[in-house]
C-alpha positions as CSV (number, residue, x, y, z in Angstrom):
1,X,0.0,0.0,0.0
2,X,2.9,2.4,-1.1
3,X,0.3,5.1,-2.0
4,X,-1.5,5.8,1.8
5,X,-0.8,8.6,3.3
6,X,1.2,8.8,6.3
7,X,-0.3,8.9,9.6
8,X,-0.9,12.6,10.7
9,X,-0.4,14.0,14.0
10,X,-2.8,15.9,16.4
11,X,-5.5,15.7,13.7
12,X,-3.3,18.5,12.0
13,X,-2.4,17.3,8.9
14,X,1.3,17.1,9.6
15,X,3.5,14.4,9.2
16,X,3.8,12.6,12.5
17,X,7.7,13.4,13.2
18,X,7.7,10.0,15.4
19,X,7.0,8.4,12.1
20,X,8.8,9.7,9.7
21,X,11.0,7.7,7.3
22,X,12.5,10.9,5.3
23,X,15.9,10.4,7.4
24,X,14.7,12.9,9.8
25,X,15.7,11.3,14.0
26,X,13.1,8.8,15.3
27,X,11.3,10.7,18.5
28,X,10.8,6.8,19.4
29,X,15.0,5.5,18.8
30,X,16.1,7.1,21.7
31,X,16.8,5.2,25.4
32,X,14.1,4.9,28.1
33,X,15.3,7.6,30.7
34,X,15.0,9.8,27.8
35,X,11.5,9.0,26.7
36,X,8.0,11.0,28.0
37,X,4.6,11.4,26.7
38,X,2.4,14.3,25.1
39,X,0.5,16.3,27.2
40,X,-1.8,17.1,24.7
41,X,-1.9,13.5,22.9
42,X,-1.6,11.4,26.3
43,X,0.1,8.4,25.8
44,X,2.0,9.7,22.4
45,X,5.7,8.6,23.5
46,X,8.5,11.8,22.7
47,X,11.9,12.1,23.4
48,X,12.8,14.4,25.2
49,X,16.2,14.9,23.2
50,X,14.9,15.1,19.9
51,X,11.6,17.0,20.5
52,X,14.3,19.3,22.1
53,X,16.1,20.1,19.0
54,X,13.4,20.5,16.8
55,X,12.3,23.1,19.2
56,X,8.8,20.5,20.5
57,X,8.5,21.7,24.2
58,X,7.1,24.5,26.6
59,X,8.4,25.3,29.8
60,X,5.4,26.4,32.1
61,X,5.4,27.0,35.6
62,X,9.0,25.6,35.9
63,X,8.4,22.6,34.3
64,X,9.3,21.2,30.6
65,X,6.5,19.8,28.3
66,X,7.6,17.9,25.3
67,X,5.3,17.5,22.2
68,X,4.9,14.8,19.8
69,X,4.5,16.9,16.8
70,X,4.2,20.7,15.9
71,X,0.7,20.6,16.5
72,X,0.7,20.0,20.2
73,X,2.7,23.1,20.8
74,X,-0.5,25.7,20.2
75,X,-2.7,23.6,21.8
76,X,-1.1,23.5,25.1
77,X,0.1,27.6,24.4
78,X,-4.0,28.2,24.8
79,X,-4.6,26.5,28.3
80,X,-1.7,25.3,29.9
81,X,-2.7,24.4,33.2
82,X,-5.3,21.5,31.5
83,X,-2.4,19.8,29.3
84,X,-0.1,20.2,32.2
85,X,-2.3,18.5,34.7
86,X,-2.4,15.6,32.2
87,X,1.2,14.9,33.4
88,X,0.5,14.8,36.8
């Protein structure tokens, strides 16, 4: 099935960076103490590392959030306290 599209993050449209096969880093390669989950999509596994360098996090309230894709980042930017509180 060569001609499906690939799976799409945060119902955004975007190419899931997790998933991606374009030589781009795996958010899901990376070791264990490294690894966390989306706030926004809870349960979405992201590494900390990577998501850092492609600039997928927040800080709020003295606290880092990592995102699973570029679509998580708004969404948490408009209520902060309800994503963060998924972490909890």
């Amino acid at each position: 099935m060569a001609n499906e599209p690939q799976a799409s993050c945060c119902s955004s449209g975007a190419s899931n960076p997790a998933a991606a096969g374009d030589g781009t880093e795996n958010l899901l390669a990376a070791a264990s103490d490294d690894m966390t989950t989306c706030p926004v999509m809870v349960g979405s596994p992201v590494s900390k590392k990577a998501a850092e360098a492609v600039g997928l996090y927040r800080d709020h309230e003295g606290e880092r959030y990592y995102f699973c894709c570029g679509g998580c980042g708004p969404a948490f930017d408009s209520d902060p306290a309800r994503y963060a509180a998924n972490m909890a």
